[in-house]
N, CA, C and O atoms as a GROMACS GRO file, in nm:
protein
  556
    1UNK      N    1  -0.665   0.110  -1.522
    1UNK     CA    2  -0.576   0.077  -1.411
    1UNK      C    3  -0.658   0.070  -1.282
    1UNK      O    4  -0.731   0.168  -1.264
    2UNK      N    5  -0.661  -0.046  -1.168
    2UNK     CA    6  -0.696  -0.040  -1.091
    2UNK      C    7  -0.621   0.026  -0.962
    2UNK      O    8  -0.501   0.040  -0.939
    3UNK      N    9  -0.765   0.071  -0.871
    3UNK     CA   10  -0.715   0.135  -0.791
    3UNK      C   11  -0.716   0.092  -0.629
    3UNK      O   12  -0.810   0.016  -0.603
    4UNK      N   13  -0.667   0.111  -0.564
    4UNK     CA   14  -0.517   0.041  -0.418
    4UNK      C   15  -0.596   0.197  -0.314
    4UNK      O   16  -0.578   0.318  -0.330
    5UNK      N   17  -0.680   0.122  -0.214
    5UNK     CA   18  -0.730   0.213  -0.098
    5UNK      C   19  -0.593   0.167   0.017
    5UNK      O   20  -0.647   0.066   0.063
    6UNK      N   21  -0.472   0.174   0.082
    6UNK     CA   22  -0.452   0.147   0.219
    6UNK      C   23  -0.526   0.214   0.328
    6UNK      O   24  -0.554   0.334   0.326
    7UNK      N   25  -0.561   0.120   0.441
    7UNK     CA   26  -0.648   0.201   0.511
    7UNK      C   27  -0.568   0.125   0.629
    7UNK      O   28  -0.538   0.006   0.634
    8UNK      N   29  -0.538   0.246   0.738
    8UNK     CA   30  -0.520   0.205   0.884
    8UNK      C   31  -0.593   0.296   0.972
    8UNK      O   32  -0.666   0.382   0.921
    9UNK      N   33  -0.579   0.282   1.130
    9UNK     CA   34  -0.628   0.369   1.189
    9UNK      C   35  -0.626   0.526   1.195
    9UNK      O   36  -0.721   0.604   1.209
   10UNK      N   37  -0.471   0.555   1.180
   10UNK     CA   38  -0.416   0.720   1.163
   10UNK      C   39  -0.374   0.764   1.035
   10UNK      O   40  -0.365   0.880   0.995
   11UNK      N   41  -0.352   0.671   0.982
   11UNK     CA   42  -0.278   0.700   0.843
   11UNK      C   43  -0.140   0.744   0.875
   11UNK      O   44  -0.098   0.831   0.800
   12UNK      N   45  -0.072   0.710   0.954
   12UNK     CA   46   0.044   0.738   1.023
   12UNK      C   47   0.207   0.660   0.978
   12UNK      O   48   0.319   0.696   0.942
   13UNK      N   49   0.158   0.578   0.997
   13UNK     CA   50   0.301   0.470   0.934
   13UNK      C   51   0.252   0.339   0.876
   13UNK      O   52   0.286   0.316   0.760
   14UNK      N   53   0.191   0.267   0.927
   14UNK     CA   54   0.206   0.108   0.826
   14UNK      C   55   0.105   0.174   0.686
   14UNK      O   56   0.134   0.141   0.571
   15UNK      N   57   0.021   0.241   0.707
   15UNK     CA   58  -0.087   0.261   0.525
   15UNK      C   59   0.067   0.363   0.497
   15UNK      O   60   0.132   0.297   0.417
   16UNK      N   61   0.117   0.444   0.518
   16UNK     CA   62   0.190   0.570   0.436
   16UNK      C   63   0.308   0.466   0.378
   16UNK      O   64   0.318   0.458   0.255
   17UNK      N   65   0.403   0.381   0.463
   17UNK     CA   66   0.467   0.266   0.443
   17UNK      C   67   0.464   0.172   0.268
   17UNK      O   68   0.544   0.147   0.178
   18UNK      N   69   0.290   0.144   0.308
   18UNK     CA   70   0.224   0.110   0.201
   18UNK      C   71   0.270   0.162   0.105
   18UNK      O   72   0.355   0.108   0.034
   19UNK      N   73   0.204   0.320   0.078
   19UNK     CA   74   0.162   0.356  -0.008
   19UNK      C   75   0.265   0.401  -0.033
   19UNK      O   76   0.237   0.478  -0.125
   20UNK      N   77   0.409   0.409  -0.010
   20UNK     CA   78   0.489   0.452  -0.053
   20UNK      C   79   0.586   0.332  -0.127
   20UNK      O   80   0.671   0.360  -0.211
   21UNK      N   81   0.557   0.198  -0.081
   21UNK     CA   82   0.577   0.115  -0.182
   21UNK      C   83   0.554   0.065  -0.331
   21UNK      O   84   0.616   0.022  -0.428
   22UNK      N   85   0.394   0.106  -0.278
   22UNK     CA   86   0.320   0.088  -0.387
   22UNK      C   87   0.337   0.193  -0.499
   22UNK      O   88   0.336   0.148  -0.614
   23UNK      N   89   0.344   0.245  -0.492
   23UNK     CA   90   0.344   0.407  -0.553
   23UNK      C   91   0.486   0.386  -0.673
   23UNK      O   92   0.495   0.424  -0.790
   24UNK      N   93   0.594   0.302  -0.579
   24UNK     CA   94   0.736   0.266  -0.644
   24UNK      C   95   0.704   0.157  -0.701
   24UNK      O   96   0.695   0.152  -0.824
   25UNK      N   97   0.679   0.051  -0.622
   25UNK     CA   98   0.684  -0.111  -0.700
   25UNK      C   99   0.584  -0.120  -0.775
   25UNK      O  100   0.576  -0.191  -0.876
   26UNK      N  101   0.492  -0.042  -0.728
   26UNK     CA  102   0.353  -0.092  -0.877
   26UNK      C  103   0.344   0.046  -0.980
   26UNK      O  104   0.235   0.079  -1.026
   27UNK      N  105   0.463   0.119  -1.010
   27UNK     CA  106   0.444   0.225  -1.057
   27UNK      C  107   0.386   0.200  -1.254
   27UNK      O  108   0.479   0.177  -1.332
   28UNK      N  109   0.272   0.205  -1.302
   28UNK     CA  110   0.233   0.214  -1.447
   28UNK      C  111   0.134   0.108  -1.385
   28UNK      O  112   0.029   0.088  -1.446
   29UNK      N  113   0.156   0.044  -1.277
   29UNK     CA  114   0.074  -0.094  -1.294
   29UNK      C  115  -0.053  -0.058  -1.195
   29UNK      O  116  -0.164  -0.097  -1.234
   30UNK      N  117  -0.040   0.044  -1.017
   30UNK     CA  118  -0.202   0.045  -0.973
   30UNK      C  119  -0.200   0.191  -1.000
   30UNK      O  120  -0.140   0.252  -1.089
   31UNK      N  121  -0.266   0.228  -0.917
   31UNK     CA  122  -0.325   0.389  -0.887
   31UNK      C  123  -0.344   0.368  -0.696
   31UNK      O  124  -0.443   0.308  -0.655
   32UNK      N  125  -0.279   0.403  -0.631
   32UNK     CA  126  -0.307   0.343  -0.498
   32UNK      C  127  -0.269   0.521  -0.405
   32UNK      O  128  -0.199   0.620  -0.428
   33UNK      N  129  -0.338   0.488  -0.325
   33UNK     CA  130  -0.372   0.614  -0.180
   33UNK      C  131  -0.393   0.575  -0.078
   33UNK      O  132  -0.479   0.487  -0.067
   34UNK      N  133  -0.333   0.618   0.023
   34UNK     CA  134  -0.379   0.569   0.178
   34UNK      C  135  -0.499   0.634   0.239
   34UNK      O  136  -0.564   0.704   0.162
   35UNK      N  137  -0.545   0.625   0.378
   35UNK     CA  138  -0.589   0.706   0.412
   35UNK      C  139  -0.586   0.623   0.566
   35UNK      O  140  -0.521   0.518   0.573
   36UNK      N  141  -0.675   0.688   0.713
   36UNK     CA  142  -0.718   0.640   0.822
   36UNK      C  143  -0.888   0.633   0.880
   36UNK      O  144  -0.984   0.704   0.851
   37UNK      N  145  -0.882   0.578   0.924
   37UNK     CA  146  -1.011   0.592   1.001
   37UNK      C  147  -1.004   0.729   1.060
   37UNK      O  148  -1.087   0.800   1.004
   38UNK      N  149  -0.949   0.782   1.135
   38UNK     CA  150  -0.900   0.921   1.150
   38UNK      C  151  -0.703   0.998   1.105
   38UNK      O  152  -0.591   0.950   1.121
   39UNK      N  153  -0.751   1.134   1.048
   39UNK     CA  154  -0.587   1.156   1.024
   39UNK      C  155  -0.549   1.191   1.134
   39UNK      O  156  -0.598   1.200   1.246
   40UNK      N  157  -0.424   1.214   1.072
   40UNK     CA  158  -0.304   1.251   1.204
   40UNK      C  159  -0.227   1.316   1.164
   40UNK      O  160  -0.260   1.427   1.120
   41UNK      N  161  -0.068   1.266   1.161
   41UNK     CA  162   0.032   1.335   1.080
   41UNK      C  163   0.133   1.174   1.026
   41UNK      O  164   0.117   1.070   1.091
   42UNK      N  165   0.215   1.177   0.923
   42UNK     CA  166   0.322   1.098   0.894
   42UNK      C  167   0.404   1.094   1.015
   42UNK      O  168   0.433   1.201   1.067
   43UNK      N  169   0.456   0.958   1.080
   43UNK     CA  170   0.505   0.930   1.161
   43UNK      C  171   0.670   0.962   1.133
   43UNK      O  172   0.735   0.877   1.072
   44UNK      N  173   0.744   1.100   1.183
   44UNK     CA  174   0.890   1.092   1.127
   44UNK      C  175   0.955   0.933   1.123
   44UNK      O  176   1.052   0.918   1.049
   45UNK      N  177   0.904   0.812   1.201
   45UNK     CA  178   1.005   0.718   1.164
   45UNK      C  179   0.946   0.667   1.055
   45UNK      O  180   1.016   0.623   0.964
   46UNK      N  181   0.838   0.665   1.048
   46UNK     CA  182   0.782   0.591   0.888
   46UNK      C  183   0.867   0.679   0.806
   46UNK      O  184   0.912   0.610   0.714
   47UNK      N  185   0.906   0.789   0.798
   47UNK     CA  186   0.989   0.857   0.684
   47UNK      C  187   1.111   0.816   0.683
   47UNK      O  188   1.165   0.788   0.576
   48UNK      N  189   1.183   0.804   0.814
   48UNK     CA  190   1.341   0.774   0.848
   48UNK      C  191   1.359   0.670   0.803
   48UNK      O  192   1.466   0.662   0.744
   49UNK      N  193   1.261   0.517   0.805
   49UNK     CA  194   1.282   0.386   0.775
   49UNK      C  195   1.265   0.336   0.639
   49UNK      O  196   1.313   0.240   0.579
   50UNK      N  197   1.176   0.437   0.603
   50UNK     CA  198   1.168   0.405   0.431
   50UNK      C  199   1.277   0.490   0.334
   50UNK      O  200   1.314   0.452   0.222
   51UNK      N  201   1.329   0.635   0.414
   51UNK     CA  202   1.441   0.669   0.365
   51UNK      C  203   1.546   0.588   0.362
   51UNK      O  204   1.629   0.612   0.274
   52UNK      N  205   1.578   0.436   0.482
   52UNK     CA  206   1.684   0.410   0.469
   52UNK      C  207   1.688   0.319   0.344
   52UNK      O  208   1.791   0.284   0.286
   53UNK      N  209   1.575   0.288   0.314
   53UNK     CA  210   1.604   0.186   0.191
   53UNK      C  211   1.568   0.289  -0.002
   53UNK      O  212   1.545   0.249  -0.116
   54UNK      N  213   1.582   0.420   0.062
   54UNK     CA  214   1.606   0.460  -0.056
   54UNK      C  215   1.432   0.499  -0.129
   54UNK      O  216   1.416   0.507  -0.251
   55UNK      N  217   1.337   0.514  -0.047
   55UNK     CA  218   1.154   0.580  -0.088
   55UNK      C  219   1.168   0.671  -0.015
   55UNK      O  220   1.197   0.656   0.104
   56UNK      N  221   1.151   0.777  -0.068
   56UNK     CA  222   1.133   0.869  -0.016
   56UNK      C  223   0.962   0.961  -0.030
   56UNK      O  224   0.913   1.022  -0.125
   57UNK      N  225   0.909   0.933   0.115
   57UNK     CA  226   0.739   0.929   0.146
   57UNK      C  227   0.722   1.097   0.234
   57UNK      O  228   0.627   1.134   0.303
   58UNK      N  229   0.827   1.160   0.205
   58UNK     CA  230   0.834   1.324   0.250
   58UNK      C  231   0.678   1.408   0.202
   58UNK      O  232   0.611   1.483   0.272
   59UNK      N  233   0.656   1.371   0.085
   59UNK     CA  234   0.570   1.442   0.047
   59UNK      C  235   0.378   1.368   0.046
   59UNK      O  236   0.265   1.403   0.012
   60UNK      N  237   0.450   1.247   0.110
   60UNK     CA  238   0.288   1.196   0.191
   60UNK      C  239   0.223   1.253   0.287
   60UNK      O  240   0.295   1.304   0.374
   61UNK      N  241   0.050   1.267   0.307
   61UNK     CA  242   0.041   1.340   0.424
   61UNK      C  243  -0.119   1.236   0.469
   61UNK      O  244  -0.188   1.161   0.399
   62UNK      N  245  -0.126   1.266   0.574
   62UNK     CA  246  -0.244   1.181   0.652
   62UNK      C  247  -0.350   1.231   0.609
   62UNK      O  248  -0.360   1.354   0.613
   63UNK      N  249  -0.472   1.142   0.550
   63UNK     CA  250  -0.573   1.153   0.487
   63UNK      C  251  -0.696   1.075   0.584
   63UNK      O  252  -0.686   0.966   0.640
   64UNK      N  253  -0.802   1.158   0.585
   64UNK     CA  254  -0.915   1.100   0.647
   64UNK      C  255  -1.019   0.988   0.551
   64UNK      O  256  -1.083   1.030   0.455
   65UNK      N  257  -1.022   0.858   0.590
   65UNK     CA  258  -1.088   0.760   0.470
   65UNK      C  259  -1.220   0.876   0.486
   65UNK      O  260  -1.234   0.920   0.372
   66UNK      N  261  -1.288   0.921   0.546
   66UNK     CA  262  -1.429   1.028   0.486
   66UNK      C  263  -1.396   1.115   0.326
   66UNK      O  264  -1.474   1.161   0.243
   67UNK      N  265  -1.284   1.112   0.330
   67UNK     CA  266  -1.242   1.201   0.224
   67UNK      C  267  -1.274   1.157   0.113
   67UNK      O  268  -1.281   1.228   0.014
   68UNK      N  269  -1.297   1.038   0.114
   68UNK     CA  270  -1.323   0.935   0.000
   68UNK      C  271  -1.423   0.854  -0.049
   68UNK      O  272  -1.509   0.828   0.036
   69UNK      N  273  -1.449   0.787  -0.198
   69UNK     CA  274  -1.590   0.713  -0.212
   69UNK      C  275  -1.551   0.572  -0.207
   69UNK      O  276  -1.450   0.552  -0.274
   70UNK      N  277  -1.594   0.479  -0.156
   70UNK     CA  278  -1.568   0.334  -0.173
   70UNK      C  279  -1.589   0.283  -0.317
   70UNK      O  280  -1.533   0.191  -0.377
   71UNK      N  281  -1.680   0.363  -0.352
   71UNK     CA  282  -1.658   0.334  -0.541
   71UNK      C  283  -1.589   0.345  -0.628
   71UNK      O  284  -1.608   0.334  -0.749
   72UNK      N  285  -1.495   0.370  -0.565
   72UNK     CA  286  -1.372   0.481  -0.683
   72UNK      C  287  -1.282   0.365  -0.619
   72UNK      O  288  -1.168   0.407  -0.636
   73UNK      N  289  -1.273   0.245  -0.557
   73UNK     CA  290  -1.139   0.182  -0.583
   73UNK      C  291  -1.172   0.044  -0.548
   73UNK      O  292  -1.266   0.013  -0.475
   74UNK      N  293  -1.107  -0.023  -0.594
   74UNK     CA  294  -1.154  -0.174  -0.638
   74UNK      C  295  -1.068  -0.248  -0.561
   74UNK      O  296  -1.099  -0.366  -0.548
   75UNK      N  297  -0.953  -0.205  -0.499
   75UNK     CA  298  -0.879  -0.313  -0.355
   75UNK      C  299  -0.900  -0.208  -0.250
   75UNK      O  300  -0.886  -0.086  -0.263
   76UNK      N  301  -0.934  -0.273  -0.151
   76UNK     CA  302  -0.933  -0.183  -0.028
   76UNK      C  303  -0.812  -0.306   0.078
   76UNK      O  304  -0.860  -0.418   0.096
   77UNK      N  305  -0.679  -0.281   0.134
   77UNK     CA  306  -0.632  -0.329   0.194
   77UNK      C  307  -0.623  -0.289   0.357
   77UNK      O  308  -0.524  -0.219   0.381
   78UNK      N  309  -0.678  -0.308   0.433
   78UNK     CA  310  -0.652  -0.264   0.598
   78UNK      C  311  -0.515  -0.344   0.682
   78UNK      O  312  -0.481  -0.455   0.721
   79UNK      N  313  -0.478  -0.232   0.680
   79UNK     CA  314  -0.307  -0.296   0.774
   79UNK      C  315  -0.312  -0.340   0.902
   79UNK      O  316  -0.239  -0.430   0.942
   80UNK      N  317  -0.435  -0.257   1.010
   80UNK     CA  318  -0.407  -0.333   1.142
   80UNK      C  319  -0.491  -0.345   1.191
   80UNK      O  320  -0.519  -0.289   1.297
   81UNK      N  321  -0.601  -0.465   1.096
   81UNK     CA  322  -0.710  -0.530   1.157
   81UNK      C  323  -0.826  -0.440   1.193
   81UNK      O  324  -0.900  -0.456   1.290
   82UNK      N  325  -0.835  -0.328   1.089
   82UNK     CA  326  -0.912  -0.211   1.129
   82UNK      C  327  -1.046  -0.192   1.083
   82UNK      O  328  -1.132  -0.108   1.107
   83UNK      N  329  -1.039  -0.324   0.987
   83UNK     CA  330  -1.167  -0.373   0.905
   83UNK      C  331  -1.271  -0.402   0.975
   83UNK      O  332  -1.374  -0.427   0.912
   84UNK      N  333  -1.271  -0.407   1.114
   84UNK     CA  334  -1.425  -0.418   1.149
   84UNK      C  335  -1.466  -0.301   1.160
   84UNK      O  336  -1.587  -0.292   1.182
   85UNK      N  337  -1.406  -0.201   1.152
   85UNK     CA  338  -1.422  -0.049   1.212
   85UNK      C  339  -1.490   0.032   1.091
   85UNK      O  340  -1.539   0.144   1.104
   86UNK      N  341  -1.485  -0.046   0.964
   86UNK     CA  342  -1.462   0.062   0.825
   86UNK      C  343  -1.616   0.035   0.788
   86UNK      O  344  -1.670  -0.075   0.777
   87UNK      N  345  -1.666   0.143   0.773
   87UNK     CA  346  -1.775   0.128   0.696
   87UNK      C  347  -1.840   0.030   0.583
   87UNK      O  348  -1.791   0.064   0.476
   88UNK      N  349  -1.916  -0.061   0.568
   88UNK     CA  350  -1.977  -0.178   0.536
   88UNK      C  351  -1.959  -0.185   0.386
   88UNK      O  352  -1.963  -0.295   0.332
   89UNK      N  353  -1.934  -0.052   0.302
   89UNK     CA  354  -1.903  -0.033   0.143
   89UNK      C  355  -1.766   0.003   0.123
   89UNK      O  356  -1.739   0.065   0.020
   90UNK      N  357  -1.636  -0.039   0.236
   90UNK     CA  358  -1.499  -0.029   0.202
   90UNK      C  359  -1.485  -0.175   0.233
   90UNK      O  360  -1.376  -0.204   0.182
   91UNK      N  361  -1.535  -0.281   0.287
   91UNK     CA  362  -1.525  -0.452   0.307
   91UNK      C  363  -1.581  -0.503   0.193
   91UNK      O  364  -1.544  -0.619   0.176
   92UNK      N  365  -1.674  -0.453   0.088
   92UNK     CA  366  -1.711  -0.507  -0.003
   92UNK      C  367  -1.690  -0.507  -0.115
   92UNK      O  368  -1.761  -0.567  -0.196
   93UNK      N  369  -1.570  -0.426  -0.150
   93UNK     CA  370  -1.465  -0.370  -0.286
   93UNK      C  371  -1.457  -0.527  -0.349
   93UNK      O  372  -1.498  -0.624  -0.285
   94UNK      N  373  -1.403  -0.536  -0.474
   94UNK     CA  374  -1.368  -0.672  -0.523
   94UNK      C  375  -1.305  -0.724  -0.480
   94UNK      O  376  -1.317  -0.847  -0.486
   95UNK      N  377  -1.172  -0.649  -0.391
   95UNK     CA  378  -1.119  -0.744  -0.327
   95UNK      C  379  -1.058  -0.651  -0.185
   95UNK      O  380  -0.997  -0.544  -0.191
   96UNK      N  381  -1.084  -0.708  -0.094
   96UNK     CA  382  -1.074  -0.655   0.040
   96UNK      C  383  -0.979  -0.736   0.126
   96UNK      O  384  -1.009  -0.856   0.124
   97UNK      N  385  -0.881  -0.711   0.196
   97UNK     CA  386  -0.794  -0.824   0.248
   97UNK      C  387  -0.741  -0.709   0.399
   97UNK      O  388  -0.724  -0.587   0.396
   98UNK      N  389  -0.729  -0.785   0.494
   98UNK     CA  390  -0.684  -0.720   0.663
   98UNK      C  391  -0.613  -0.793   0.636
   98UNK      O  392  -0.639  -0.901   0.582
   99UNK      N  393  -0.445  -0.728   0.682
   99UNK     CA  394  -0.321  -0.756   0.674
   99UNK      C  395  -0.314  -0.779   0.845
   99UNK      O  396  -0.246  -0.878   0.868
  100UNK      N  397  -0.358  -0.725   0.950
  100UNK     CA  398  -0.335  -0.711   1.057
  100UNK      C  399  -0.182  -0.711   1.130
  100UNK      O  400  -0.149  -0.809   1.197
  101UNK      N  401  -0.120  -0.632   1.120
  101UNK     CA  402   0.028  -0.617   1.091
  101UNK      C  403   0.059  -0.537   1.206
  101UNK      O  404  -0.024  -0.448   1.225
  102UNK      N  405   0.173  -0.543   1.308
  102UNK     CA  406   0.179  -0.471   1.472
  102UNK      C  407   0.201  -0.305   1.424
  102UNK      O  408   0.243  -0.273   1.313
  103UNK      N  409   0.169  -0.219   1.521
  103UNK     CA  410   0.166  -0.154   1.526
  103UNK      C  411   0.311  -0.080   1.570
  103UNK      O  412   0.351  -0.085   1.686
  104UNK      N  413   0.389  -0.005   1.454
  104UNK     CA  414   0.527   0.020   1.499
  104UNK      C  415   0.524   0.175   1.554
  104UNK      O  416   0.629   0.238   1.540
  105UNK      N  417   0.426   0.233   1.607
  105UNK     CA  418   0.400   0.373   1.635
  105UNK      C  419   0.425   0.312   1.859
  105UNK      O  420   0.493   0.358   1.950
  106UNK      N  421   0.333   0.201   1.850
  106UNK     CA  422   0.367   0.139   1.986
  106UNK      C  423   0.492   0.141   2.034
  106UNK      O  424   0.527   0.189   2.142
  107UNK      N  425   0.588   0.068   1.920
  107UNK     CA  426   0.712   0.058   1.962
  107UNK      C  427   0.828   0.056   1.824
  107UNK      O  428   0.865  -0.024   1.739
  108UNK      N  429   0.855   0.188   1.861
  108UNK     CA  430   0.904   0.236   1.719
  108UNK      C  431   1.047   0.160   1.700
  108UNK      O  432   1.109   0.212   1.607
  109UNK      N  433   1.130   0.034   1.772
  109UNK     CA  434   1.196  -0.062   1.735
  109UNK      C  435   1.152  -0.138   1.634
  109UNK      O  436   1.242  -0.205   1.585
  110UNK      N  437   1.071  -0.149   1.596
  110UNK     CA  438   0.986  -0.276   1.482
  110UNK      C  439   0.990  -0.176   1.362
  110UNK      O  440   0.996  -0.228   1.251
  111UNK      N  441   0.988  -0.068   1.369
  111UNK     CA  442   0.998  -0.009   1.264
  111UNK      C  443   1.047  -0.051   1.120
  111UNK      O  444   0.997  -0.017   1.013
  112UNK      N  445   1.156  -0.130   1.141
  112UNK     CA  446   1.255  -0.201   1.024
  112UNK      C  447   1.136  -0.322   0.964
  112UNK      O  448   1.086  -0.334   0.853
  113UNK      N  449   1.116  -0.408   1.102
  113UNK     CA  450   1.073  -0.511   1.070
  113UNK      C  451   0.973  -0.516   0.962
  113UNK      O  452   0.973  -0.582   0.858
  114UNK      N  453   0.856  -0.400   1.026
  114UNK     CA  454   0.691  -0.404   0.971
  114UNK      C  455   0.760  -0.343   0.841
  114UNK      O  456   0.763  -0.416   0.742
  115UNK      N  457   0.797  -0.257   0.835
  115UNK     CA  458   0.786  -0.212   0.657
  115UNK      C  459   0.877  -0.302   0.592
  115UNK      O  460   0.884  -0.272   0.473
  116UNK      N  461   0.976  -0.436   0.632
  116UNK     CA  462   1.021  -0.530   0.544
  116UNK      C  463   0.863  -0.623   0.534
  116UNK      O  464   0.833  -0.647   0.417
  117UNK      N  465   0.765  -0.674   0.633
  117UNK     CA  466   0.661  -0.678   0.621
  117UNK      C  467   0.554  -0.653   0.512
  117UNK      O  468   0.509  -0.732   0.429
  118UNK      N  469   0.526  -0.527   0.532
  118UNK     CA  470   0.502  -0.382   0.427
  118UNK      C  471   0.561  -0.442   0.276
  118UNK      O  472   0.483  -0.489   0.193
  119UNK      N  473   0.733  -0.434   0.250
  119UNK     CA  474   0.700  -0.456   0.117
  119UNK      C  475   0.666  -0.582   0.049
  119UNK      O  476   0.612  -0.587  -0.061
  120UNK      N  477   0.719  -0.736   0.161
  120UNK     CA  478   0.626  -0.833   0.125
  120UNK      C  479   0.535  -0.842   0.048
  120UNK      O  480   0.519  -0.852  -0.074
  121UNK      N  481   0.463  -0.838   0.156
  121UNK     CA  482   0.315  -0.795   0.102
  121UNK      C  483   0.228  -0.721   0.022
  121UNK      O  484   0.117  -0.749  -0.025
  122UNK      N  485   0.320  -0.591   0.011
  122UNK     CA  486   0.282  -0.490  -0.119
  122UNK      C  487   0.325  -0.561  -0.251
  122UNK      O  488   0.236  -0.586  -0.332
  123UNK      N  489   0.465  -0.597  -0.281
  123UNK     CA  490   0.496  -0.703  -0.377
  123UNK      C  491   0.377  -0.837  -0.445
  123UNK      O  492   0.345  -0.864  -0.561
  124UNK      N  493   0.342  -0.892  -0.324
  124UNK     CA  494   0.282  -1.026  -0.363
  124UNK      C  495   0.112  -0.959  -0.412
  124UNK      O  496   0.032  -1.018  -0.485
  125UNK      N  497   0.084  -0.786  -0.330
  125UNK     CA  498  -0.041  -0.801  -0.426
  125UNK      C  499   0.006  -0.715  -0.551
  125UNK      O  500  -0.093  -0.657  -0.597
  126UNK      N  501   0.059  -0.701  -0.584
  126UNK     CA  502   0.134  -0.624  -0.718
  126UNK      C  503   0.139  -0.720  -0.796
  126UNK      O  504   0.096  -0.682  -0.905
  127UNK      N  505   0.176  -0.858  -0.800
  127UNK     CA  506   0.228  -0.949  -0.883
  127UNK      C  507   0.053  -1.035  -0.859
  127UNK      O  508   0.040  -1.101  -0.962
  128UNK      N  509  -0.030  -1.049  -0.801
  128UNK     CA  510  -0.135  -1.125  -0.778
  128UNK      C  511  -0.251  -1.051  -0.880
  128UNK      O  512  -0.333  -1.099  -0.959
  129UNK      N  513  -0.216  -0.895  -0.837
  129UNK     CA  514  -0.326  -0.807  -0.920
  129UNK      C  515  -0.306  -0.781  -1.025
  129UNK      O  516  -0.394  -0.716  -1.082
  130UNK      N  517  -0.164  -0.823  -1.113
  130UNK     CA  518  -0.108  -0.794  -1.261
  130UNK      C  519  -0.237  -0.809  -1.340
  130UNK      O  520  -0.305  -0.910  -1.331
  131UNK      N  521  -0.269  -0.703  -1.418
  131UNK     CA  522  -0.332  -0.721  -1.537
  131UNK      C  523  -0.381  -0.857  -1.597
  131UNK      O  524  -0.484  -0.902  -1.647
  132UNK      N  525  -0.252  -0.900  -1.567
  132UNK     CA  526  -0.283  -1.007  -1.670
  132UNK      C  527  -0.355  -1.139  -1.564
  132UNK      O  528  -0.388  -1.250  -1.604
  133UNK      N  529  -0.365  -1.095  -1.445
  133UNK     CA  530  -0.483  -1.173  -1.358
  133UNK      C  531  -0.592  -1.121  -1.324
  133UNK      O  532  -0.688  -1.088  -1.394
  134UNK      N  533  -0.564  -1.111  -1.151
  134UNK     CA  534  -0.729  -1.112  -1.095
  134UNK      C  535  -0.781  -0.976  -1.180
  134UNK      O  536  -0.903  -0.978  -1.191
  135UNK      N  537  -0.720  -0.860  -1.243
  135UNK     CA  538  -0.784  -0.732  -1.282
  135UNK      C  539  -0.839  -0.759  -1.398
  135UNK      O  540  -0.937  -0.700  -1.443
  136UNK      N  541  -0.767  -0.863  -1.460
  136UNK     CA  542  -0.854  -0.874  -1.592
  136UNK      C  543  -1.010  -0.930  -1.594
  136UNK      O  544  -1.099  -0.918  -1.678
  137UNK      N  545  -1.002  -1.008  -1.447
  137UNK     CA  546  -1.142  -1.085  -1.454
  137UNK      C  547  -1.237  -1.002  -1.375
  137UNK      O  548  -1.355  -1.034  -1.367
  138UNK      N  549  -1.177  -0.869  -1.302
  138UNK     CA  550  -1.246  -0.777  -1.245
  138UNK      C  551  -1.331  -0.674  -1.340
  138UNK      O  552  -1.422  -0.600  -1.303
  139UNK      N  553  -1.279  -0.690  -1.475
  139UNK     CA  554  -1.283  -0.522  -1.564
  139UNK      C  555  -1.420  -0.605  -1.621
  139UNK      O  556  -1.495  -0.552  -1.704
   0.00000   0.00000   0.00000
């Protein structure tokens, strides 16, 4: 099973967002974890907004990307354009993609928006990375 790095700046709301999609919609199918360029804490509205649609991300907590090896995961996704910032062996995973997606900690109205955003996008790499594609030609 391949494995799903989200990486944002705090690990605060759009990666926890993520990873709390992922965790549901790709459940048997990745292995996926967030983390930040620096931690912080879970943003209570990243919890309030994904509670309203029924994920519950209570038991997520902000992770420092140091915590981690760039070898141990084979997508590295960055949510807000944070990829120039990340160390030169998290851009070179098999597959690396900057979502660059607004920042709803700025203005916690968008909140709804970015994580309908969020599962977009978590969806389309769930169904892109199926086994039975790009992972098979990765293994």
């Amino acid at each position: 099973m391949k494995r799903v790095m989200f990486v944002c700046k705090k690990n605060s709301a759009r990666s926890q967002m993520a990873e709390g999609f992922a965790k549901t919609l790709g459940k048997g199918k990745i292995e996926v974890i967030s983390s930040g360029l620096e931690a912080s804490q879970v943003r209570p509205e990243a919890i309030a907004t994904m509670k309203e649609i029924g994920i519950d991300i209570t038991d997520q907590y902000s992770k420092p990307l140091s915590d981690f090896k760039a070898e141990d995961f084979d997508v590295v996704i960055s949510l807000c354009g944070c990829g120039v910032n990340l160390p030169p062996e998290w851009v070179v995973r098999e597959v690396f993609e900057d979502w660059q997606l607004d920042d709803p900690a700025e203005q916690p109205e968008i909140f709804p928006r970015v994580r309908d955003e969020i599962k977009q996008r978590v969806t389309q790499l769930i169904e892109s990375h199926s086994p039975s594609d790009i992972f098979d030609r990765l293994s």
